[in-house]
C-alpha positions, 0 to 999 in steps of 0.5 A: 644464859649469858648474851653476847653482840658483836656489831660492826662492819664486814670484819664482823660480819664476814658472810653471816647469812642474814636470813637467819636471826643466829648464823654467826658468820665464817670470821671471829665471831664463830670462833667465840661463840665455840669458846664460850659454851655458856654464852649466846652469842649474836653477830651484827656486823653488816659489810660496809656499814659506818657509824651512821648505820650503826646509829640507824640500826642500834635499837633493833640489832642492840638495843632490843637484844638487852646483851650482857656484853657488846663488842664493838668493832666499826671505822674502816669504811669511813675512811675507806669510803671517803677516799674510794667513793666520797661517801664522807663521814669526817673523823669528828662525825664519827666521834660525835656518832661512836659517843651517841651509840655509847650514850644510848647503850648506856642509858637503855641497857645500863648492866651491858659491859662494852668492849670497843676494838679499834679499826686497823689496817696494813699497808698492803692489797687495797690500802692507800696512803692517803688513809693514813692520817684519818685512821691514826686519829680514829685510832685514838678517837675510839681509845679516848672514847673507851677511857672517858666512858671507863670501857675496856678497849683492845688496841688491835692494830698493836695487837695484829703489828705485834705478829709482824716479828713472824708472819707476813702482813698478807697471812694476816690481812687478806688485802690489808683490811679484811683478816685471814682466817689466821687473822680471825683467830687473832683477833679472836684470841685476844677478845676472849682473854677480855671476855673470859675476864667478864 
């Protein structure tokens, strides 16, 4: 059987009960995990976490796991911890650790295909223009990354500005960072048109 890691924040994460090594939590990872029948699929995100966690924990939450596909979906709270509680991890930190996790993957699970998604946010509920600039240049940090190690990445702050036309930015981001079961499904919707592919 196929096996499926989807690591990141609370995006991710989303109320998983971490006492059990297969709870999948309530957010996009369920909806996957029903889709693709043939595939184990594991939820690793942790809320609040950055790319300085992710390098902490990547041996037993990834690398231990040998998956045949990793998603990857991290940045927000770099930015969002920078400004609300100064806990700093500069745009240039996170680059340097985003490669390290790749490398690594890389070079201890060479047959695991990655799939990055870039972090997003509307300008709603907690967000504060100050964000702005930080999360535009990781934006382009994680597509840069995806490019020069040839991944295949989704761009969901375009995707999810793409609903915009319809819905409100509040029926997709409950507080202009975390999703809206409806933003779950989203997201959700546009990574199985990747996965399937796979």
């Amino acid at each position: 059987m196929k096996r499926l890691v989807c690591i990141g924040d609370s995006i991710t994460d989303w109320n998983r009960d971490k006492s059990s090594f297969d709870d999948l939590g309530n957010g996009y990872v369920p909806i996957i995990s029903k889709a693709l029948k043939d595939v184990k699929v594991f939820n690793r995100g942790i809320s609040g976490n950055k790319t300085t966690d992710l390098l902490r924990r990547w041996q037993e939450d990834l690398i231990d796991l040998k998956p045949d596909v990793v998603t990857i979906l991290i940045g927000i709270n770099e930015i969002w911890h920078h400004y609300a509680f100064n806990d700093i991890v500069l745009p240039e930190a996170f680059k340097e650790n985003y490669i390290k996790l790749i490398e690594w993957t890389k070079k201890e699970c060479p047959h695991t295909e990655i799939i990055l998604m870039t972090p997003f946010v509307f300008d709603v509920g907690v967000y504060e223009p100050i964000w702005q600039k930080d999360l535009e240049i990781e934006q382009d940090m994680v597509k840069e990354i995806a490019k020069h190690f040839d991944l295949k990445c989704l761009d969901m702050q375009a995707i999810l500005d793409r609903y915009l036309s319809q819905y409100q930015k509040l029926d997709i981001l409950s507080d202009g960072v975390h999703p809206t079961q409806f933003g779950f499904s989203i997201i959700a919707d546009h990574l199985l048109e990747v996965l399937k592919k796979l």
